[in-house]
C-alpha positions in Angstrom: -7.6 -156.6 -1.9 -10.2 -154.7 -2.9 -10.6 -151.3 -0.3 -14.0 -150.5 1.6 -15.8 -146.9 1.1 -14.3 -145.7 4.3 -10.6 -146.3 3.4 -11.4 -144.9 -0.5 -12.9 -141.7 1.3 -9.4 -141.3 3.0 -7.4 -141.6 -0.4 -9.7 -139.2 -1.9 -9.2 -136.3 1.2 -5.5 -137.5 1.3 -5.4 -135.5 -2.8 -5.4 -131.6 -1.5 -7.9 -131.6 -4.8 -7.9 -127.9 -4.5 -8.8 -125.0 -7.7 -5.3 -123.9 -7.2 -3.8 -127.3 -7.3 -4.5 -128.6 -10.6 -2.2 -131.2 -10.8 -4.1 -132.8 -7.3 -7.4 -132.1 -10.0 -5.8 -134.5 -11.9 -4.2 -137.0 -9.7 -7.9 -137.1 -7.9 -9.4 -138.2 -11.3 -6.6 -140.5 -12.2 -7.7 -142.4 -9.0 -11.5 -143.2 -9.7 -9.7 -144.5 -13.5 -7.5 -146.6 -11.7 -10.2 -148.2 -9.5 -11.8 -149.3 -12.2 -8.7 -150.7 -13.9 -8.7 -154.2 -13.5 -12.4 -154.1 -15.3 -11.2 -154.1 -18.7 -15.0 -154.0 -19.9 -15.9 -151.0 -18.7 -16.1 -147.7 -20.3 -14.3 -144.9 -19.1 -14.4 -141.5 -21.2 -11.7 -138.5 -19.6 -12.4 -135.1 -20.8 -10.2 -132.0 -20.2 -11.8 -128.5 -20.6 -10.5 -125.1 -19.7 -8.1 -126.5 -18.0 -10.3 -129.1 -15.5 -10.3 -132.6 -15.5 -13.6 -134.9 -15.4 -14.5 -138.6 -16.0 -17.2 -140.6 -17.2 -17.6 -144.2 -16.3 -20.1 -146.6 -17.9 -21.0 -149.9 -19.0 -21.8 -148.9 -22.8 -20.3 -146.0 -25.2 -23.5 -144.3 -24.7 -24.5 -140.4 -24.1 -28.1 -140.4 -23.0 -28.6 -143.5 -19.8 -31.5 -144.1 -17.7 -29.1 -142.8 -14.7 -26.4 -140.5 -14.1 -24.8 -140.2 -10.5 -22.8 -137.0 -10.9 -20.2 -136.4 -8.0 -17.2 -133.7 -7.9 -13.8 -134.3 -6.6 -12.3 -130.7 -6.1 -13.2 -129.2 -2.6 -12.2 -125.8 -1.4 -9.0 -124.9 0.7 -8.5 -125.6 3.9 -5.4 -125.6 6.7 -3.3 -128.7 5.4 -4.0 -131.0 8.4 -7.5 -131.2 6.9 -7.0 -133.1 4.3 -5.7 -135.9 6.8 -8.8 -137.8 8.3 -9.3 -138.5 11.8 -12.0 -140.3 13.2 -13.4 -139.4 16.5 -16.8 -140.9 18.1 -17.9 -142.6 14.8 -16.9 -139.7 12.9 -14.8 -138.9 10.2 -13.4 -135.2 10.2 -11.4 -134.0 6.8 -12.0 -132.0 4.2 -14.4 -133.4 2.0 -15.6 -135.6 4.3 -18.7 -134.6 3.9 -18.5 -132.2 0.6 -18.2 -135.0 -1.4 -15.7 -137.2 -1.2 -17.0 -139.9 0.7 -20.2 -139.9 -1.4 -18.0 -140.3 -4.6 -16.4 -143.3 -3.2 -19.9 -145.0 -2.4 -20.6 -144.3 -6.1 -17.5 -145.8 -6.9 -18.2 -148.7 -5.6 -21.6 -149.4 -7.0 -21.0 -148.7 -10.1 -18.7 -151.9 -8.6 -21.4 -153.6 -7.5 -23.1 -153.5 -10.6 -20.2 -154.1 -13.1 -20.3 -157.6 -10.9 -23.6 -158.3 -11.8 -22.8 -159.2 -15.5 -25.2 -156.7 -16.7 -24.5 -153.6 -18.6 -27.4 -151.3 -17.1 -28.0 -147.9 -18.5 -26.2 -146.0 -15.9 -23.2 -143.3 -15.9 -21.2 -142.1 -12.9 -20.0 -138.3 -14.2 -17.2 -137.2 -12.2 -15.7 -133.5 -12.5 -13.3 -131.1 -10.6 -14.5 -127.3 -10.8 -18.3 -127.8 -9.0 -17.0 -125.1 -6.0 -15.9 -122.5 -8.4 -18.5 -122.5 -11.3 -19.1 -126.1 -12.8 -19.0 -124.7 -16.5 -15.7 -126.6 -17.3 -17.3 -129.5 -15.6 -20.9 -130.2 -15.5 -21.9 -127.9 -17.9 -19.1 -128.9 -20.6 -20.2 -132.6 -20.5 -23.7 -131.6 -20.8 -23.9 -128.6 -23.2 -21.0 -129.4 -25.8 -20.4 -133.4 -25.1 -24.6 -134.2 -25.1 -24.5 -136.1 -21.9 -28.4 -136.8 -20.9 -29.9 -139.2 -18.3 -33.7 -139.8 -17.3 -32.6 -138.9 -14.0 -29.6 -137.4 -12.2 -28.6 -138.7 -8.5 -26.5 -135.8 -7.0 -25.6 -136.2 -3.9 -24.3 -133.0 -2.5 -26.9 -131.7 -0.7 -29.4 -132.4 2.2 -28.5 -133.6 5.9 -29.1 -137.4 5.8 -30.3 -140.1 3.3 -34.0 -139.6 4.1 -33.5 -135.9 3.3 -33.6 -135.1 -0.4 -33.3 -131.7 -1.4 -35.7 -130.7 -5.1 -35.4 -126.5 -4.7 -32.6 -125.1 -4.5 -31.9 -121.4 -5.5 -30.2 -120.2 -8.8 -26.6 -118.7 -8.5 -25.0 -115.6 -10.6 -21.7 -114.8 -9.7 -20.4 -111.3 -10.9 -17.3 -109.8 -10.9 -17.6 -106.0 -10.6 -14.4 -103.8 -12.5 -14.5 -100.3 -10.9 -12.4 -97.7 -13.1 -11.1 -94.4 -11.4 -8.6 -91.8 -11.8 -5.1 -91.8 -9.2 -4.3 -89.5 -7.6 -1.8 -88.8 -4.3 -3.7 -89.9 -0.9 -3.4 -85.9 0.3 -5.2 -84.7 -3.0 -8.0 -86.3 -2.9 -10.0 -84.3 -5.1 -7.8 -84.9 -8.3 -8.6 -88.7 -8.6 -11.4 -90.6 -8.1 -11.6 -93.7 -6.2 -12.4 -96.8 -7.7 -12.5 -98.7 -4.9 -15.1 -96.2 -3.5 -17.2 -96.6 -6.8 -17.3 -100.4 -6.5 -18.4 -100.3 -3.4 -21.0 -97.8 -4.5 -22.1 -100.1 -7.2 -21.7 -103.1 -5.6 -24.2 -101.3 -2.6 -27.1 -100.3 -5.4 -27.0 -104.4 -6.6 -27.1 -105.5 -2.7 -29.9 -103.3 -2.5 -32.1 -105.1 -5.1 -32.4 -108.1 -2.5 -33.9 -107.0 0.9 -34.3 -109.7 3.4 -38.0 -110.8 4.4 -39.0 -112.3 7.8 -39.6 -115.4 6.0 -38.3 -118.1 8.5 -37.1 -120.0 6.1 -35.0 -117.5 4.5 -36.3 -118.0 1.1 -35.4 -114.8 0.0 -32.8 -113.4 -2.7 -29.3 -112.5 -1.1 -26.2 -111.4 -2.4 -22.5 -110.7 -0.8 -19.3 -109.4 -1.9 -16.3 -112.4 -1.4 -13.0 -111.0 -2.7 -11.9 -107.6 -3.5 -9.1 -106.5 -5.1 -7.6 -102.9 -5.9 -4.8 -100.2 -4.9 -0.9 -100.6 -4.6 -0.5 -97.9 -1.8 -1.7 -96.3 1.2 -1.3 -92.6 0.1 -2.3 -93.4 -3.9 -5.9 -92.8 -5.1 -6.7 -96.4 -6.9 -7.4 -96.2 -10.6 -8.8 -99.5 -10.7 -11.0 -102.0 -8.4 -12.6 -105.2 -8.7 -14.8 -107.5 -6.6 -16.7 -110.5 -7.2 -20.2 -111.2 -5.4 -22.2 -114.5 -4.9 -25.9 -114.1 -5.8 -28.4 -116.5 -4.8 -31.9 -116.0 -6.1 -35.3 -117.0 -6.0 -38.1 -118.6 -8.0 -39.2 -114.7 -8.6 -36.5 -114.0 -10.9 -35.3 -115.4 -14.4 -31.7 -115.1 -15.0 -31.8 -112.8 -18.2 -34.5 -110.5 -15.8 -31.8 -110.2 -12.9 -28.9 -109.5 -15.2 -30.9 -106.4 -16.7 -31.7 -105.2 -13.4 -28.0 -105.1 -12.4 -26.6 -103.7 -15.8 -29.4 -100.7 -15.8 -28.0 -99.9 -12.2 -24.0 -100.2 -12.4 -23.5 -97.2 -14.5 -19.6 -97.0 -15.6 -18.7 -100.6 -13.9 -18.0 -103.6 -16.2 -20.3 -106.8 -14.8 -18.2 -109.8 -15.8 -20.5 -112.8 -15.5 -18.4 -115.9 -13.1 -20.9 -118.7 -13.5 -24.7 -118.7 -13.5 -27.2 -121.1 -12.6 -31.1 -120.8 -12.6 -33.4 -122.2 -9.4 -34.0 -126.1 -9.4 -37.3 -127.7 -8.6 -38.2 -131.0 -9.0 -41.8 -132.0 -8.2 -42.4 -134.6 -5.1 -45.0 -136.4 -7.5 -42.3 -137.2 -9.8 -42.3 -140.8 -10.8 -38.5 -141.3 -10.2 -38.7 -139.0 -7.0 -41.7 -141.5 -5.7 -39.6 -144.5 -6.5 -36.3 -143.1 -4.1 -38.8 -142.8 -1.6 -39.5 -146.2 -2.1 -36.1 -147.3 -1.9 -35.2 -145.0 1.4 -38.7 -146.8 3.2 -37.3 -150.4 2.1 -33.4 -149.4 3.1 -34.2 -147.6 6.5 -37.8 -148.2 7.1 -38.3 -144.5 7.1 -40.2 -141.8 5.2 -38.6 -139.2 3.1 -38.3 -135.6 4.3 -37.9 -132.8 1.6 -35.5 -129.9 1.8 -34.8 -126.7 0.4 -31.2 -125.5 0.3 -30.2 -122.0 -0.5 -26.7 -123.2 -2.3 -26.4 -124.5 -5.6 -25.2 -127.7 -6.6 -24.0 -129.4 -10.6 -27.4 -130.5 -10.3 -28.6 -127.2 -12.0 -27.1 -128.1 -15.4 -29.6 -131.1 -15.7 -32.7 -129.3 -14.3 -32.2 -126.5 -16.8 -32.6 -129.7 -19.7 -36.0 -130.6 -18.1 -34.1 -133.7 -16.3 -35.4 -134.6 -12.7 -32.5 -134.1 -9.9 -33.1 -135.8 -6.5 -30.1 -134.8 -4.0 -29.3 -136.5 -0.6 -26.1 -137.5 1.0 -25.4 -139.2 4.0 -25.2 -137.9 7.3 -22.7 -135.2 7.5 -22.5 -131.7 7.5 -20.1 -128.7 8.3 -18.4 -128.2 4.6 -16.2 -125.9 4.4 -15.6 -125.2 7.1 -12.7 -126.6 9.8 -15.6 -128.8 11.5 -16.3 -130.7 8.4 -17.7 -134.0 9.6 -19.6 -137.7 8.3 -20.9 -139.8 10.3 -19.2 -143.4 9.5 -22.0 -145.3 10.4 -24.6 -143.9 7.6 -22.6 -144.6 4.5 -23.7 -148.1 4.2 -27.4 -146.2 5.1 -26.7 -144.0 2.0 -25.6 -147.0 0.0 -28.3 -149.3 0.5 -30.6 -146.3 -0.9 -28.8 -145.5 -3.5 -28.6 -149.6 -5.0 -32.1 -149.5 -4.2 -32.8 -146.5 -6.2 -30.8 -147.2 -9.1 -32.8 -151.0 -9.0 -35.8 -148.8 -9.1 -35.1 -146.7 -11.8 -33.8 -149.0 -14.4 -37.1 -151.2 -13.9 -38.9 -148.8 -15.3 
């Protein structure tokens, strides 16, 4: 018997489909392969780069279609009874509840829905498993090496509720800083020199470069430091340091400006570049953007409401080819974090937009 988005969204979270769990990376794509499995006509391509697993399922052996819905399956950690879903009040709390697994199974299913129509429309569902630690392996394989190209790309993995779509989001540059210094015992200090103390020197001077402003939306350039490593002992000088920082930047900069900012300014620290990722925008006027609003006034008799989001989503690898990205998800929020929540009732909400897009898109 064929299962209903809610129950697929609780197999998905059930696969702890974690970055340091590559076998779950696996497992989680080996599912979405096996939904389709009793479709013997469909097309499904499986790709393996670096290491990370992603599918593409479509209805011709095609690289460029009118429509690609691009999803990811891994989500980060979380306290093991997270990736069991409860439901409380109409709401579904797991990991990935929200961030994305419940959005990949409504694509799941209409791709479904219109495998059972007996036409072969031009659209693709990408599926891949490293979006929350870079998307290069992903995303950006399938796209730069493989050629994958669409008129438009549905990415639902931002935004508050299906009437929200998010078209700017910031770019991301992810660094990891290497610190080198000279040990020393902790009681003498001035024979070493601390590289731990230098990084966080450098890593200081690069914060520096992206003051807040009172703008209330926060659309301002930030950037933190999220792991550090360095030292083996209390009383030893460390010789050696490393942290990586999460940059998120505005419209003002161009990637290739930033990075020459922060090289001029770390002096002896090596900059290792983690993943990169330049601002999207995608115009309201846009003819495919015009036609989802379209589709969300026919599905839930409501206007569409844009958004900005300050993250960055797989999205960015088809805005940088000139393709238009429209993101929304249904209603849900707190990912990743322990309050990750969806609210049941608004995936068939999400759905309904989503066929009604896609019917949209491939008319003209």
């Amino acid at each position: 018997m064929h299962k209903s988005i809610l129950d697929i969204t609780g197999d998905l979270i059930r696969i702890r489909s974690t970055a340091d769990r590559p076998a779950d990376l696996h497992t989680a794509v080996d599912y979405c392969a096996t939904y389709f499995s009793d479709l013997p006509d469909i097309v499904i391509r499986r790709y393996e780069y670096n290491g990370k697993p992603s599918i593409v399922v479509s209805f011709d052996d095609a690289r460029e279609f009118t429509v690609m819905m691009v999803g990811h399956l891994d989500v980060v950690p979380a306290a093991l009874e997270l990736f069991e879903p409860r439901i409380v009040d109409g709401q579904l709390l797991a990991r990935g509840a929200c961030d994305m697994k419940s959005e990949v199974a409504v694509m799941l299913e209409i791709m479904r829905d219109l495998h059972a129509t007996g036409m072969r429309p031009s659209v693709a569902l990408m599926l891949t498993t490293d979006e929350e630690t870079s998307g290069r392996d992903g995303t950006g394989y399938l796209t730069r090496e493989i050629g994958y190209r669409c008129r438009v790309a549905l990415v639902p993995d931002s935004g508050e509720t299906p009437e929200h779509i998010v078209l700017k989001s910031k770019g991301v540059l992810h660094l990891r800083i290497h610190a080198r210094g000279l040990t020393a015992h902790g009681s003498r200090p001035w024979l070493g020199v601390n590289a731990i103390e230098s990084l966080f020197e450098t890593y200081q001077k690069i914060k520096a470069l992206f003051p807040p402003t009172d703008d209330p939306d926060r659309w301002y350039s930030t950037c933190i430091i999220g792991t550090i490593a360095g030292g083996s002992a209390t009383n030893q000088i460390p010789d050696c340091a490393t942290g990586a920082i999460d940059i998120r930047f505005t419209e003002q900069y161009s990637l290739d400006e930033l990075l020459e900012k922060i090289r001029a300014i770390a002096g002896d620290a090596e900059i290792e570049i983690l993943s990169t990722g330049a601002p999207m925008y995608t115009d309201m006027t846009n003819s495919f953007v015009m036609l989802y609003a379209e589709a969300v006034r026919g599905a839930l008799g409501v206007d569409v409401a844009e958004e900005i989001t300050h993250g960055a989503t797989d999205g960015r690898f088809f805005a940088a080819l000139g393709i238009p990205v429209i993101t929304s998800r249904p209603c849900s929020g707190g990912q990743h974090s322990p309050s990750e929540w969806l609210d049941i009732a608004s995936l068939g909400d999400f759905k309904k937009v989503y066929a009604g897009a896609i019917e949209k898109f491939l008319s003209v």
